[in-house]
C-alpha positions in Angstrom: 106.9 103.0 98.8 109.5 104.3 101.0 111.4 102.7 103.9 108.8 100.2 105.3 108.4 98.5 102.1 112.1 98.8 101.3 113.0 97.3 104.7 109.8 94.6 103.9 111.8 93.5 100.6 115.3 93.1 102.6 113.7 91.2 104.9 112.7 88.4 102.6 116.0 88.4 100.9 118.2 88.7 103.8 118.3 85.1 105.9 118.7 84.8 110.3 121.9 84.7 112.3 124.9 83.3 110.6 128.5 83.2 111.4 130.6 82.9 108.0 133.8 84.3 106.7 132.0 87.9 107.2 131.5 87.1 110.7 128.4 87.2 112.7 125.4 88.7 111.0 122.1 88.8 112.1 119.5 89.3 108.9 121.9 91.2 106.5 123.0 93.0 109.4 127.3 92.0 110.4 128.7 92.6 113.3 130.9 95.3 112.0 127.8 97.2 110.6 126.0 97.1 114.0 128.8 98.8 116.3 130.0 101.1 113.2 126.2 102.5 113.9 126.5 102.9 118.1 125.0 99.7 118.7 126.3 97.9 121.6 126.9 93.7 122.2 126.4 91.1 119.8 124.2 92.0 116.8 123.5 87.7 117.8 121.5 89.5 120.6 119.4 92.0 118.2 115.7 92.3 118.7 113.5 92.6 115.2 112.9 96.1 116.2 116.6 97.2 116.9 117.7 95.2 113.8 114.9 97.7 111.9 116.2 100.9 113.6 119.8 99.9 111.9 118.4 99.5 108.4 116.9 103.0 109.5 120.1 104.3 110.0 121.6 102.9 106.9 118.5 104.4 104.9 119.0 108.3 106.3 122.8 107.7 106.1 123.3 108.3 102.7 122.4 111.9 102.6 122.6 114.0 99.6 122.1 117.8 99.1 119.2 118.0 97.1 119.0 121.3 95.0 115.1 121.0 94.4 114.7 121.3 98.1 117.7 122.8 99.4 118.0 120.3 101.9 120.3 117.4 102.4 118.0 114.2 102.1 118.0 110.2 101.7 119.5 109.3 98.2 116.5 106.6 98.8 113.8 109.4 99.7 114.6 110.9 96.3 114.3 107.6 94.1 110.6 107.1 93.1 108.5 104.1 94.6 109.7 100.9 93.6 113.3 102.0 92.8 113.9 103.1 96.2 113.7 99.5 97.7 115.3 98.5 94.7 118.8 100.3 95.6 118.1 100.2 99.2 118.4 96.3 99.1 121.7 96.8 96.3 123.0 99.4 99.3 122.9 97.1 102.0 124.7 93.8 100.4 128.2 95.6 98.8 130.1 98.5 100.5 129.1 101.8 100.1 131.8 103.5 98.1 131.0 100.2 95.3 127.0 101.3 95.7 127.6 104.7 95.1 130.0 104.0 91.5 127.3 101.8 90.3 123.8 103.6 91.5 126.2 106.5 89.0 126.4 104.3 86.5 122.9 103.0 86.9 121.7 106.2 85.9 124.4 106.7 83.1 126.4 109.2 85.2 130.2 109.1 85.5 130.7 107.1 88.9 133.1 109.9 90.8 131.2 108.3 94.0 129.3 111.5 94.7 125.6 112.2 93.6 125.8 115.6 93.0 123.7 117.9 90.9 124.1 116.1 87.6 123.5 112.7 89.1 120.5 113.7 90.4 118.9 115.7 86.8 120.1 111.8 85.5 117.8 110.0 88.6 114.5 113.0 88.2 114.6 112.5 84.0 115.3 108.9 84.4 111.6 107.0 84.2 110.9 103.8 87.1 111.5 101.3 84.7 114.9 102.6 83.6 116.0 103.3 86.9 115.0 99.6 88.1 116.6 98.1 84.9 119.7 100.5 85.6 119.7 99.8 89.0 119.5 96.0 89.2 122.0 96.0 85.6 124.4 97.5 88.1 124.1 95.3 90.5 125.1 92.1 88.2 127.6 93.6 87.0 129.4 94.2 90.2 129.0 90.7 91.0 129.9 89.6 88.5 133.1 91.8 88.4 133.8 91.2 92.6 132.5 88.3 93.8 133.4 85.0 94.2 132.6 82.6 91.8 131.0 80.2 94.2 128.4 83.3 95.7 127.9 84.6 91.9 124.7 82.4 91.9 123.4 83.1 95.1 123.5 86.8 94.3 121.9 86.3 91.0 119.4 84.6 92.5 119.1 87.8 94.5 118.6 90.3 92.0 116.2 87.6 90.0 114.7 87.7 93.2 114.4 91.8 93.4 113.4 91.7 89.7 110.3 89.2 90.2 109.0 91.4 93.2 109.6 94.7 91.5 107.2 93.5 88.8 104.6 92.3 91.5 104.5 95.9 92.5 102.9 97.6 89.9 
């Protein structure tokens, strides 16, 4: 699948421009997240094509050395179809040390918040389907664990959502 698909999927679960207690965000995209990645002005002001180059940058952010290869790569370009727009949707909505715990325990690794050699022999051994169901487990559980209760069924919704068009893809 890789990043179009994945960025296809966010798109339909993230909304337009809001202003909430999060401050201003522009399809999933805050404020915060927009000048923490060089961009300049209001992310109010983003284009559809500069609001894709940030989920870009947020997809080859999380790099990881990858032994097979020897190279440090997208935890995302390493996931198999299907599961990579899976986490890359979970990434995007919590912050990145609470992704990195649970993606761990997704994959029934100790969450030390670094996917390291024995995270990754969990992900390759790991089939699709138990990676989604790990994935998306994860993600309930941390919001139901750090979320408000009054956003806990808008965020179920979500990964109900994720779920139903995971499903679609086969």
């Amino acid at each position: 699948m890789g990043f179009v698909d994945a960025l296809a999927l966010v798109r339909q679960l993230e909304g337009g421009k809001t202003v909430d207690a999060g401050g201003a965000t522009n399809q999933g995209i805050t404020q915060a997240t927009w000048a923490a990645l060089g961009f300049k002005g209001s992310v109010m002001n983003a284009t559809e094509a500069q609001i894709a180059v940030c989920y870009r940058k947020l997809w080859d952010g999380v790099k990881v050395y990858d032994e097979q290869t020897q190279q440090n790569r997208s935890l995302f370009d390493l996931l198999p179809d299907v599961a990579d727009a899976v986490a890359f949707q979970f990434f995007i909505n919590v912050p990145p040390s609470a992704f990195l715990a649970s993606f761990q325990a997704a994959v029934l690794e100790g969450p030390d918040g670094k996917i390291g050699p024995k995270t990754q022999i969990a992900m390759r051994t790991s089939t699709r389907d138990e990676l989604l169901r790990g994935i998306m487990t994860s993600q309930i559980l941390h919001y139901v664990c750090h979320s408000d209760s009054a956003d806990l069924p808008g965020l179920l919704h979500r990964v109900e959502t994720v779920r139903l068009w995971s499903v679609k893809q086969d």
